[in-house]
N, C-alpha and C positions, 0 to 999 in steps of 0.2 A: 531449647529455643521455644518461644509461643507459638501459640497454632498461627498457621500463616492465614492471612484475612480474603476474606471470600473476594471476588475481582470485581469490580466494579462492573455497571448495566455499560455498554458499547456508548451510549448519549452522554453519560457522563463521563467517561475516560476522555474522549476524543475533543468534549465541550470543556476539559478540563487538564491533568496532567498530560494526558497524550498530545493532545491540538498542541498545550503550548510549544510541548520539547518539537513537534514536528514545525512548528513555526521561526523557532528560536534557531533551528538548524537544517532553517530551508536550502539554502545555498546548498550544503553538505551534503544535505541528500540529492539535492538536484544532479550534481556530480559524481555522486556515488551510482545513482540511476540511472544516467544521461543514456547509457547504452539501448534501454529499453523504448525509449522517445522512439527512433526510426521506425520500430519493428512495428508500434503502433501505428504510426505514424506516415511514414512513407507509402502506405497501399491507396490513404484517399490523395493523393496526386492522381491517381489515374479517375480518380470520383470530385472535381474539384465542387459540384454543385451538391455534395452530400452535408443531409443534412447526421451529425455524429454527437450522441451521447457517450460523454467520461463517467462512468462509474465510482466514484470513491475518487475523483479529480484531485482531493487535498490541495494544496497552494498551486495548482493550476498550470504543472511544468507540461503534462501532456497534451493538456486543451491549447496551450500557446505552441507547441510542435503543432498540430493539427490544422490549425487555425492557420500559419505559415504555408500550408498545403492549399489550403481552398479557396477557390475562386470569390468572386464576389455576390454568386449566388447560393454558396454554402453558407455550413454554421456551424458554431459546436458550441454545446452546453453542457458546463459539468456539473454535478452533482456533488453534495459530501452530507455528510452530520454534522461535521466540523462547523460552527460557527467561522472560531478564531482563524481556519485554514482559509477558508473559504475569503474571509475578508481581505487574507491576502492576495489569495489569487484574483481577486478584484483590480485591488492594485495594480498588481501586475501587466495585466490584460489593459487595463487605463493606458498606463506607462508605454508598454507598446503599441496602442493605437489600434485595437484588439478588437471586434465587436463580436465576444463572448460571453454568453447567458450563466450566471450560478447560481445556483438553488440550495440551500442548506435545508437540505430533507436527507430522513433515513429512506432511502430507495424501495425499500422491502414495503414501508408504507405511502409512499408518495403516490398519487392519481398522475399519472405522464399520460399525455395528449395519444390514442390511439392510435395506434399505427402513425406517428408520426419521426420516428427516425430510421435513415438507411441503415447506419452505424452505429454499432456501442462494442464499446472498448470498455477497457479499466487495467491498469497496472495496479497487483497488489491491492486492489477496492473491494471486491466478492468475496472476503473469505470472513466477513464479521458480523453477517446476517444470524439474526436469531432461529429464524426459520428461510431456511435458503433455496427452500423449494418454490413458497410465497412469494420471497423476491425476485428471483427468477422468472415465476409465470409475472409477476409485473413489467419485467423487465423485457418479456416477450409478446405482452400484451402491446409495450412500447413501438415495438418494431415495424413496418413496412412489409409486406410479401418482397419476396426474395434480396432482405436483408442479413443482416450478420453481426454476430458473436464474435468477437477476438479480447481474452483475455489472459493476463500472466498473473497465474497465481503462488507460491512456493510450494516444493515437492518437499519433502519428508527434514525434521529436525536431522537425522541423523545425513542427511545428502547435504546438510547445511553447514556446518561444524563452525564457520567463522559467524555465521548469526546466535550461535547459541554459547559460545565461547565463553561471554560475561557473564551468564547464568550461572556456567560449570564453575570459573575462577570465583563466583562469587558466593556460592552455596553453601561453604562452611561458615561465611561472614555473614549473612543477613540474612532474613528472613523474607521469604518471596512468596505470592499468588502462585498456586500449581497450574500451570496449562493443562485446559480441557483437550484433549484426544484429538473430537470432532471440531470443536471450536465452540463459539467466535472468536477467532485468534488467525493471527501470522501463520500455524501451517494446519487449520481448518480442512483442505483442500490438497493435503498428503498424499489421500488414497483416491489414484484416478478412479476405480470401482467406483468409489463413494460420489463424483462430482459426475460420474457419465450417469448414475442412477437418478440424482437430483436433478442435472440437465432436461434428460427423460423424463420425469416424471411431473417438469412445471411446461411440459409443450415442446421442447426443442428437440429438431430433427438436425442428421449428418452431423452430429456430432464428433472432434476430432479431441484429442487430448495427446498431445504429445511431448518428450522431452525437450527441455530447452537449457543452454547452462549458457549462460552470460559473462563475461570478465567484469570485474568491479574493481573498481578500488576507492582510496581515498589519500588525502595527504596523510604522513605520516604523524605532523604536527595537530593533527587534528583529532588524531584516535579520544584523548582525552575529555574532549567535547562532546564526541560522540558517544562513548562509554557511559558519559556524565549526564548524559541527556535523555537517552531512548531506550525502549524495552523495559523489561521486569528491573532492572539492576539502576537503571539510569531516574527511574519511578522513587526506587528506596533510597538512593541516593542525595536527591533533593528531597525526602521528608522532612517537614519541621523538625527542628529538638535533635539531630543528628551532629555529636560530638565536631568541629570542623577536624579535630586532627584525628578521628577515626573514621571520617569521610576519605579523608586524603591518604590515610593508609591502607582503604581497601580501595581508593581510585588506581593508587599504584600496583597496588597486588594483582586487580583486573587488566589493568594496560597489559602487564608486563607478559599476561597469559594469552596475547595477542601475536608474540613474537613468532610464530612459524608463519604469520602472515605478512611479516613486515619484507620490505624487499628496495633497500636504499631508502628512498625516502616518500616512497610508497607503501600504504596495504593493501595486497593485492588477494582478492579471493574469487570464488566463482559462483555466482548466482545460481541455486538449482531449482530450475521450475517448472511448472506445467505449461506449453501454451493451448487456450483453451478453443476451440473453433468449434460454432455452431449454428445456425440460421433456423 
């Protein structure tokens, strides 16, 4: 097998192969995710005039929970890199009558208004900064005196087994980007040491990091789309110049490596992740 090819800069993944698959397959994740919405989401009901920054917002599923929450003298504005995500969550926000701010900026370098939000949040957003101590002190230059951190990030590949599944069934068949350790990637944010150290050292105080395991699923009819679509496998997948009947024989070989999750006509697995709490 050839060397596998260096990963692309985070601006261009996201403005490009990643944005699309995460746009293409918004619904799916919506659904796949939908659990995490509340946990974000449900604490500013009791804050309906907060003003709350999404981090890494993507198509906009958690700024449209939030946004549901607050009053008429609240806000929420998300942020992404994502151009393509971003423009849907526009949409979105449009469609339900929404009046939600987004910004397509990398956060790590973005100027945000000084002390201007009570809240920031992010599901799955912080873990793809190139210097994440940087965007962190941004992120808390951002903030309000006695505001607050709440983020969900993933805990360890190995606590994950159904996100890395395609990877494992796919490794004798293609050729893949290696994941970096630390990151910027999906589990960046493994070793709570490592995120209480960065927290600590871009300003943030009371800092909490605790376990969080989620139930997830998805239809069953849908595993194929998803496989086909996202992460390392779903990237190689739709490359140019790719035989279509040896796409389609390692689409099935990856499915079928799915099966200790499948459960009737669900796949059913458990999200393992950090939640991240700090002010």
């Amino acid at each position: 097998m050839p060397t596998p090819p260096s990963p692309p800069t985070q601006h261009a993944l996201w403005n490009g192969p990643a944005g699309d698959a995460w746009v293409q397959a918004q619904a799916l994740l919506d659904g796949m995710f939908a659990a995490f919405e509340p946990l974000l989401a449900d604490p500013l009901a009791a804050q309906p005039d907060a003003q709350v920054l999404d981090v890494g917002c993507g198509t906009g599923a958690v700024c449209l929970a939030i946004a549901q929450r607050l009053g008429p003298a609240g806000h929420c504005t998300g942020v992404d890199i994502s151009a393509p995500m971003i423009a849907v969550a526009r949409e979105r926000a449009a469609a339900a009558g929404k009046n939600i701010d987004f910004i397509v900026a990398d956060a790590q370098q973005h100027a945000f208004v000084p002390a201007g939000v009570d809240r920031i949040v992010s599901r799955f957003g912080v873990m793809f900064f190139d210097d994440p101590v940087l965007a962190f002190r941004q992120l808390r230059n951002a903030l309000r005196g006695g505001g607050s951190l709440h983020a969900i990030a993933w805990r360890s590949p190995a606590e994950n087994a159904f996100m890395t599944t395609a990877e494992r069934a796919a490794l004798p068949l293609l050729t893949l980007p290696p994941r970096a350790a630390d990151g910027p990637g999906q589990f960046a944010f493994a070793d709570a040491a490592r995120v209480q150290s960065i927290l600590r050292d871009s300003g943030w105080r009371d800092i909490q990091i605790t376990p969080l395991d989620v139930p997830c699923s998805i239809a069953r009819e849908d595993l194929p789309t998803y496989v086909s679509l996202l992460g390392p496998v779903g990237q190689a997948l739709r490359a140019a110049g790719m035989d279509p009947a040896v796409r389609a024989s390692i689409l099935s070989t990856v499915v079928d490596a799915f099966a200790p999750f499948v459960q009737g006509d669900r796949v059913v697995f458990t999200a393992a992740c950090w939640s991240v709490r700090a002010g």
